[in-house]
N, C-alpha and C positions, 0 to 999 in steps of 0.2 A: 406901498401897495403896488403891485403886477398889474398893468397895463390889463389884461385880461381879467382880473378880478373888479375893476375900474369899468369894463364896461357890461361885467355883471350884475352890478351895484347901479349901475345905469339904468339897462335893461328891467331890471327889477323895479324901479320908481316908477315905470310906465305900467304896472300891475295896478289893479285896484284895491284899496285900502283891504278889503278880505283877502286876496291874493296876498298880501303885502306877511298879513299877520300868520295865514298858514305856512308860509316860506319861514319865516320868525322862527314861530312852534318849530317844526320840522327840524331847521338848523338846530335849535338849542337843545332837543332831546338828539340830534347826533353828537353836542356835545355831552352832553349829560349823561347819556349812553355808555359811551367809551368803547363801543363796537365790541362790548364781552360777547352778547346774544342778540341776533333778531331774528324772528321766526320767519320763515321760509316754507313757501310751497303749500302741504299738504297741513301743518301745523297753524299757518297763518290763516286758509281758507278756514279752517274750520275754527278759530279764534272770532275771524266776521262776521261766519253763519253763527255760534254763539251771541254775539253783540247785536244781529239783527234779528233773533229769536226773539230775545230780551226786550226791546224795542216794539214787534209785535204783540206781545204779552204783555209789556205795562210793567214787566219787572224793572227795567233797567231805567238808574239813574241818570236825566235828563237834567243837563245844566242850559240855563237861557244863553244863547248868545253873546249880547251885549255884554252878562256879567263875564262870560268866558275871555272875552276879547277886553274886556279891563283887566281880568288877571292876568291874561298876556302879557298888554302894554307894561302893567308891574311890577311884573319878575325882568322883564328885558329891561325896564328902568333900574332894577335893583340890580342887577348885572354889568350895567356900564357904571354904574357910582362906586364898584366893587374896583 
């Protein structure tokens, strides 16, 4: 481990437990991604406005928290036994 990634990993503990898990998220769909496609700019705004239409409307699929953030912790457990 880089000395600089050492005191990322540092850095990072001093987050709060939600902080901690959207940084998680975040990393593992950059690996999981593979940097083929992310939307950008004018494609990504209007992806937002779609998901916060949905949200207004009562169309869009609402997951609780709590359970979100157990499937988190699950797949990041199922990932390091990997």
């Amino acid at each position: 481990m880089t000395p600089k990634l050492s005191e990322y990993i540092e850095a990072g503990k001093q987050l709060t437990v939600d902080e901690r898990l959207e940084v998680a998220h975040q990393l593992l769909l950059s690996v999981q991604d593979g940097g083929e496609h992310k939307p950008a700019g004018a494609e990504w705004e209007a992806e937002l406005l779609q998901r916060a239409q949905e949200a207004l409307d009562g169309t869009a699929v609402l997951h609780d928290v709590d359970e979100s953030h157990a499937r988190i912790r699950e797949e990041l457990a199922a990932m390091r036994r990997k």
